[in-house]
C-alpha positions as CSV (number, residue, x, y, z in Angstrom):
1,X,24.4,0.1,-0.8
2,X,24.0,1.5,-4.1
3,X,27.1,0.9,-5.6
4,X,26.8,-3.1,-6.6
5,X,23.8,-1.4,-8.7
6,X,25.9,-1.4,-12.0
7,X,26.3,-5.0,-11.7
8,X,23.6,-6.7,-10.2
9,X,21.5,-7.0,-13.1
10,X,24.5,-9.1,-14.7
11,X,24.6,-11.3,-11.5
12,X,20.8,-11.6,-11.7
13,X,21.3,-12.5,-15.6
14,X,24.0,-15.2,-15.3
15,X,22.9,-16.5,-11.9
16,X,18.9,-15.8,-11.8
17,X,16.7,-13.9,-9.7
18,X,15.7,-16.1,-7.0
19,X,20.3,-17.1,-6.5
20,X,20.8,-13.3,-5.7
21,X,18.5,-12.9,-3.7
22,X,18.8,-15.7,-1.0
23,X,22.8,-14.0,-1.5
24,X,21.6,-10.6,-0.4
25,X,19.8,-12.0,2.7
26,X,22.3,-14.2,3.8
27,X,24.7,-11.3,3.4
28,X,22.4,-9.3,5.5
29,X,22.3,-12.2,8.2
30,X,25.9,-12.4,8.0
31,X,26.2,-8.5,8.8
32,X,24.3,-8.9,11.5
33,X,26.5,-12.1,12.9
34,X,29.6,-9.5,12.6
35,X,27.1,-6.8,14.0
36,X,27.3,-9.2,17.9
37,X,30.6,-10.4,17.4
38,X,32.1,-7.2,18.2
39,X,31.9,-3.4,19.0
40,X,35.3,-2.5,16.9
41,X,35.1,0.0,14.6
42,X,36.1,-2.8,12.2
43,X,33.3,-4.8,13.1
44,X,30.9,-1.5,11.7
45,X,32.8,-0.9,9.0
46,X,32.6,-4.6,7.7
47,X,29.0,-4.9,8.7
48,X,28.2,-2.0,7.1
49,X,29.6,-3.2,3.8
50,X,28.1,-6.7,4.2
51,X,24.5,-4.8,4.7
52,X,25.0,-2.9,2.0
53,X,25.6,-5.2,-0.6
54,X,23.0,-7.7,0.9
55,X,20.4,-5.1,0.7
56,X,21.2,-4.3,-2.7
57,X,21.7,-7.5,-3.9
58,X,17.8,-8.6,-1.8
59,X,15.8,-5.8,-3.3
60,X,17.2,-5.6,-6.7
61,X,16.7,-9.7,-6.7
62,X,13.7,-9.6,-5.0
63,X,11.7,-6.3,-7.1
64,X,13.0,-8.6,-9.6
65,X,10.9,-11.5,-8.6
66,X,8.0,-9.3,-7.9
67,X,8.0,-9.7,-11.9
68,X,7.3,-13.0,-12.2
69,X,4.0,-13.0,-9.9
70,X,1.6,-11.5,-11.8
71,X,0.3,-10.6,-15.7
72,X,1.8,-7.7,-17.8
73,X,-1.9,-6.1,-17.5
74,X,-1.1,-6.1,-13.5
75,X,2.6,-4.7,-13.6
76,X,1.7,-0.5,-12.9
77,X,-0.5,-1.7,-9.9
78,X,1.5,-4.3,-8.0
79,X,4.6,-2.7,-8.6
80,X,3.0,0.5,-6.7
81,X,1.4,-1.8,-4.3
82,X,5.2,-3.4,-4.0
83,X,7.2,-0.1,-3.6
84,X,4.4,0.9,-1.1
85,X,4.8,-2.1,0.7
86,X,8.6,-1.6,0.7
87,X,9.0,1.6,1.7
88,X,6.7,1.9,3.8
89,X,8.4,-1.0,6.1
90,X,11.3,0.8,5.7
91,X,9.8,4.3,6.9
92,X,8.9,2.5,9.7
93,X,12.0,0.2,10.6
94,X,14.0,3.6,10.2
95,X,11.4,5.2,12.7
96,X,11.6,2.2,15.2
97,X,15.2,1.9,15.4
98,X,16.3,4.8,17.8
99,X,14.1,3.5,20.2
100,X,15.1,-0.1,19.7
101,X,18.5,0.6,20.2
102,X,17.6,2.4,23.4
103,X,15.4,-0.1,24.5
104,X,17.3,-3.4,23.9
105,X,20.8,-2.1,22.5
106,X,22.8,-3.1,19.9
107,X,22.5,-7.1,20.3
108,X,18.4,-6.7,19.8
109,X,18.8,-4.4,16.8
110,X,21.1,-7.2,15.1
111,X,19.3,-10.3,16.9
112,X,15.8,-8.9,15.2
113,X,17.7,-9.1,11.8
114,X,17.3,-13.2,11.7
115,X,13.4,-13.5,11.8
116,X,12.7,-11.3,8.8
117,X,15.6,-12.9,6.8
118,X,14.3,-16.6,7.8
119,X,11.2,-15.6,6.6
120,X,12.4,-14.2,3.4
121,X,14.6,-17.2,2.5
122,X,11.9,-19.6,2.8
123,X,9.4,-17.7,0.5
124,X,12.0,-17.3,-2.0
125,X,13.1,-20.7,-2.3
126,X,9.8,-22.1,-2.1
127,X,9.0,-19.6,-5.0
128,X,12.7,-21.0,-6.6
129,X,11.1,-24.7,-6.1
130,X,7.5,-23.8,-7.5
131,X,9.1,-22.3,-10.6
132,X,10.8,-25.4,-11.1
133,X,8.2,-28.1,-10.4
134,X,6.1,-25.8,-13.3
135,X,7.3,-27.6,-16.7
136,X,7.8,-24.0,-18.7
């Protein structure tokens, strides 16, 4: 999870923000396709890895993003309004998933992946598009 850190800035840098990104989440959906094909313990391990690198790769693209939303007057605010935002979905996604799992088992924790992720990759690339259609 933490690990593709020390070069995911260089991906960002040869490949751009908005590349890495829609990478990370479709290597989060793609954990979460390995996640219902199997209860192996070689279906967790590679899941695992496949999240881990997808989250990485999705928040370090995406924080990066965050960047080109507003002016340099407005960086110390919406980056705390971001991180706010961020972890406090995360607080409670970590909260909700024991009883999730209980509730629905292991399909519904991975089937409630692909929303989120939908979600997420339309934003960014209509975000990718905008930039574009902007003459710079």
């Amino acid at each position: 999870m933490f690990g593709p850190s020390f070069f995911t800035g260089r991906l960002i840098a040869r490949f751009g923000k908005a590349q890495v990104t829609i990478v990370g989440l479709l290597l989060t959906a793609l954990a979460a396709v390995v996640g219902l094909s199997g209860l192996s313990v070689a279906h967790f391990w590679i899941a695992l890895v496949l999240l881990g690198i997808g989250w990485n790769f999705g928040f370090i693209g995406a924080t990066a993003l965050v960047t080109d939303c507003y002016r340099p007057e407005e960086r110390v605010k919406v980056q705390a309004a971001n991180d706010f935002l961020v972890f406090g979905s995360v607080a409670i996604a970590s909260f909700s998933s024991g009883g999730l799992l209980h509730a629905g088992g292991w399909d519904s924790v991975n089937w409630l992946v692909f929303p989120p992720v939908a979600v997420a990759l339309v934003l960014v690339a209509w975000q990718a598009l905008q930039g574009r259609a902007v003459p710079a």
